[in-house]
C-alpha positions as CSV (number, residue, x, y, z in Angstrom):
1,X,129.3,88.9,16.2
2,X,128.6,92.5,17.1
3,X,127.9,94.7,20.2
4,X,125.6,97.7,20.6
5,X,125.4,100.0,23.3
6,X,123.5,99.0,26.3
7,X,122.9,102.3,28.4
8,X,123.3,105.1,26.1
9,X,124.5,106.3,23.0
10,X,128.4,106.8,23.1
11,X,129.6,110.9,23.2
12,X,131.3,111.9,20.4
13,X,133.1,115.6,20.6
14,X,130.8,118.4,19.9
15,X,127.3,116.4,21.1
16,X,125.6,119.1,22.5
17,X,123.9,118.2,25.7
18,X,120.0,119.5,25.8
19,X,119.4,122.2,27.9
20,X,118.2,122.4,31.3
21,X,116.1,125.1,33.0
22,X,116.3,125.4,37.0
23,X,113.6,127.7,38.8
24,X,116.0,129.6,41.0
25,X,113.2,130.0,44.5
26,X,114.1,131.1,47.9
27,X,113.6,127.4,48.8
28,X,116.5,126.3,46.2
29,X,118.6,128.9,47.5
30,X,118.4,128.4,51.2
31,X,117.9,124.3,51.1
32,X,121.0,124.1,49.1
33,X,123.3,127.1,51.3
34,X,121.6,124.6,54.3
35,X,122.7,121.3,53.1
36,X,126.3,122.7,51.9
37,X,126.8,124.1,55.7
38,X,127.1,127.6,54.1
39,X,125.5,129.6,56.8
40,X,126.2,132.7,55.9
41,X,123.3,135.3,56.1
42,X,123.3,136.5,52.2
43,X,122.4,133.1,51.5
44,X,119.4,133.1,53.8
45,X,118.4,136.4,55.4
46,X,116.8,139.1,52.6
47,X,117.9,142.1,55.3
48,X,121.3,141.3,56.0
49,X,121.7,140.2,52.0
50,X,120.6,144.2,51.4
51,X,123.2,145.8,54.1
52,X,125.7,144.3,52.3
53,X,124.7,145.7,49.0
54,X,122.9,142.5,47.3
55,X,119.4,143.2,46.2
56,X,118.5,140.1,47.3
57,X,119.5,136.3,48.8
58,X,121.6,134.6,46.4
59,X,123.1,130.8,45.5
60,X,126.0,129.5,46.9
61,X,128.9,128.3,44.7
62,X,128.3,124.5,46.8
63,X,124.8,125.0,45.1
64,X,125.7,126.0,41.7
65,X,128.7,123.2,41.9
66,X,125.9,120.5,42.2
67,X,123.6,122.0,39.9
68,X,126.3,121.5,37.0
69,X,127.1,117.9,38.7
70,X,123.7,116.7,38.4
71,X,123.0,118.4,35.0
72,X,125.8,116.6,33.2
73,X,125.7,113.1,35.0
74,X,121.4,113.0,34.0
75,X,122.7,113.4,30.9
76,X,124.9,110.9,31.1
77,X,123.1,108.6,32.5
78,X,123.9,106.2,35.6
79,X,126.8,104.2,34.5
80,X,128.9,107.9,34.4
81,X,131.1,108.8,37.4
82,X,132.2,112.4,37.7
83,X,135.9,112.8,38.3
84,X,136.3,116.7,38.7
85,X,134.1,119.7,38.2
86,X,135.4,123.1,37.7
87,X,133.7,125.5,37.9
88,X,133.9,129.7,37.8
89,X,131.1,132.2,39.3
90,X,129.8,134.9,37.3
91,X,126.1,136.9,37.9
92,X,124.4,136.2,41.0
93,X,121.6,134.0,41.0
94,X,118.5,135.5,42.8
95,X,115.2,134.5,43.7
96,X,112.9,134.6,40.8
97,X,114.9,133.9,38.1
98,X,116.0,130.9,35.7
99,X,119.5,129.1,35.8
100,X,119.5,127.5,31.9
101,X,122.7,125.2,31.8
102,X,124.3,124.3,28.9
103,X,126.9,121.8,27.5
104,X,129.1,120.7,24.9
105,X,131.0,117.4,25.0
106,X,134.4,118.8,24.1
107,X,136.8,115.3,24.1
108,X,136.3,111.7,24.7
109,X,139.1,109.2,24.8
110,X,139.5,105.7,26.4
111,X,140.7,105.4,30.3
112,X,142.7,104.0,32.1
113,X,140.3,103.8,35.1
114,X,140.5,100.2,35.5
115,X,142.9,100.7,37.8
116,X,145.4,98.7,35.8
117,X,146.3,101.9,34.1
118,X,145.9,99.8,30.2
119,X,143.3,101.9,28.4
120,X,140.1,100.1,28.5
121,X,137.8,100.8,25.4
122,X,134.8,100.5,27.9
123,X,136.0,103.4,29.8
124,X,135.8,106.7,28.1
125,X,136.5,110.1,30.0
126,X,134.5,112.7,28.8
127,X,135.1,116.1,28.5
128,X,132.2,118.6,29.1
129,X,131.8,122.2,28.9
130,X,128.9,123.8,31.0
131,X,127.8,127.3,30.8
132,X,124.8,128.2,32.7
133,X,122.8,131.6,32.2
134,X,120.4,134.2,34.3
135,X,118.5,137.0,33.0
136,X,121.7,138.8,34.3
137,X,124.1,137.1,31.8
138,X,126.6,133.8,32.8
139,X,126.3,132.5,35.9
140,X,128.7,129.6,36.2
141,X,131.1,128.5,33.2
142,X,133.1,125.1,33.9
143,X,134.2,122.5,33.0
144,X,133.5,119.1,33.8
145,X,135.3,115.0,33.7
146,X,133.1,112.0,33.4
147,X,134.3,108.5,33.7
148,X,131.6,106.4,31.6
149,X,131.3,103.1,31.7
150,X,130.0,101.4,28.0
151,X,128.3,98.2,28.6
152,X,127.6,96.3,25.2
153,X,125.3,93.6,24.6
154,X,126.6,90.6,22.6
155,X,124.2,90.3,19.4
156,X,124.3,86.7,19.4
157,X,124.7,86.0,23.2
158,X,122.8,89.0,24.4
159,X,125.6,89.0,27.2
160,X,125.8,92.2,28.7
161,X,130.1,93.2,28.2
162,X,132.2,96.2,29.6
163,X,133.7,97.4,32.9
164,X,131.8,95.9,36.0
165,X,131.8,99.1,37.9
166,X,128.5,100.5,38.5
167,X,126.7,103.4,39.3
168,X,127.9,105.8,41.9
169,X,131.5,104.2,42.1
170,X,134.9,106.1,42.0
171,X,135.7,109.4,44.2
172,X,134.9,112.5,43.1
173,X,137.4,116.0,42.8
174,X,136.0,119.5,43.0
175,X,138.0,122.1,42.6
176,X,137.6,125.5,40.8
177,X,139.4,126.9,37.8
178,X,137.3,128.0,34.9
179,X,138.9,126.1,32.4
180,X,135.7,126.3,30.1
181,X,136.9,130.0,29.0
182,X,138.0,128.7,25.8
183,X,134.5,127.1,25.0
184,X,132.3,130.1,25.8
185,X,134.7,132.9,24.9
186,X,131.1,135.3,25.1
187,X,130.7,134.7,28.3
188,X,130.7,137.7,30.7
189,X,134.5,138.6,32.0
190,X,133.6,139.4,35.3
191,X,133.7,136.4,36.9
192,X,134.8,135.3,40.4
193,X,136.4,132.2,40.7
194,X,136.0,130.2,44.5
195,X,135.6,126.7,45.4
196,X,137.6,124.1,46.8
197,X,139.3,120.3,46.6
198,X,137.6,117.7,48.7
């Protein structure tokens, strides 16, 4: 008797995860500043962006943050959970330009996240750097935990096995750190690092 993968391939440290190009518009910009309650006028108001010394609006960090949360858990696919997202701030993000995100799968390992605190072989957590460029040079580096869930089917059976949780289960915890450093050391240095728990 053997058992494949159901959902998706299983990670292995180094997989590199394809990249993904985001049209940065005035609409992405001031939708997402909008929807993460940042009402700050830089986000939203060319003028006041100018008085302050900006060229131009720019992205939130609340933006950015689910930019790198969506890019990694499509990649996953729907049986992944994130479990914290870290991420540091590094050239603005105007209107106009491309965000292309990047990531490498740095470790995988089995879980406890059963809740029985036993390692479960059809829990991995996932370890993913993300690095996310502009035509002005790194935007956001980070780093990112996934809980994924690896369903098998039974070759003989066709039962489907693994962890019942499904997708869009568990809590998630943002916080900011830039612990990706060490996975893009040529990134650019001047970087500002904001966010915080929920």
């Amino acid at each position: 008797m053997t058992s494949a993968p159901v959902d998706a391939p299983v990670p292995r440290e180094g997989d590199e995860l394809p990249p993904l190009a985001v049209p940065v518009t005035r609409t992405l910009i001031v939708a997402g500043a909008i929807a993460s309650r940042d009402f700050q006028d830089v986000h939203h108001d060319a003028e006041a962006a100018r008085d302050k010394g900006s060229p131009d609006i720019f992205m939130n960090i609340l933006t950015t943050n689910g930019l790198v949360g969506r890019y990694v858990t499509e990649w996953a696919g729907p049986y992944a959970r994130l479990r914290r997202v870290a991420i540091r701030l590094g050239a603005p993000n105007y209107p106009g330009d491309t965000l292309t995100l990047t990531g490498r799968v740095t470790s995988v390992t089995a879980s406890g996240g059963t809740g029985t605190g036993a390692p479960d072989a059809s829990i991995l957590e996932a370890g993913i750097a993300v690095l996310g460029r502009n035509s002005l040079g790194a935007h956001v580096t980070g780093a990112v935990t996934l809980l994924l869930t690896i369903r098998t089917r039974d070759s003989e059976s066709g039962a489907v096995q693994g962890a019942d949780q499904g997708p869009g289960q568990g809590a998630v915890q943002v916080g900011v750190q830039g612990p990706a450093r060490e996975a893009f050391p040529d990134a650019d240095q001047d970087t500002v690092q904001k966010g915080a728990d929920i």
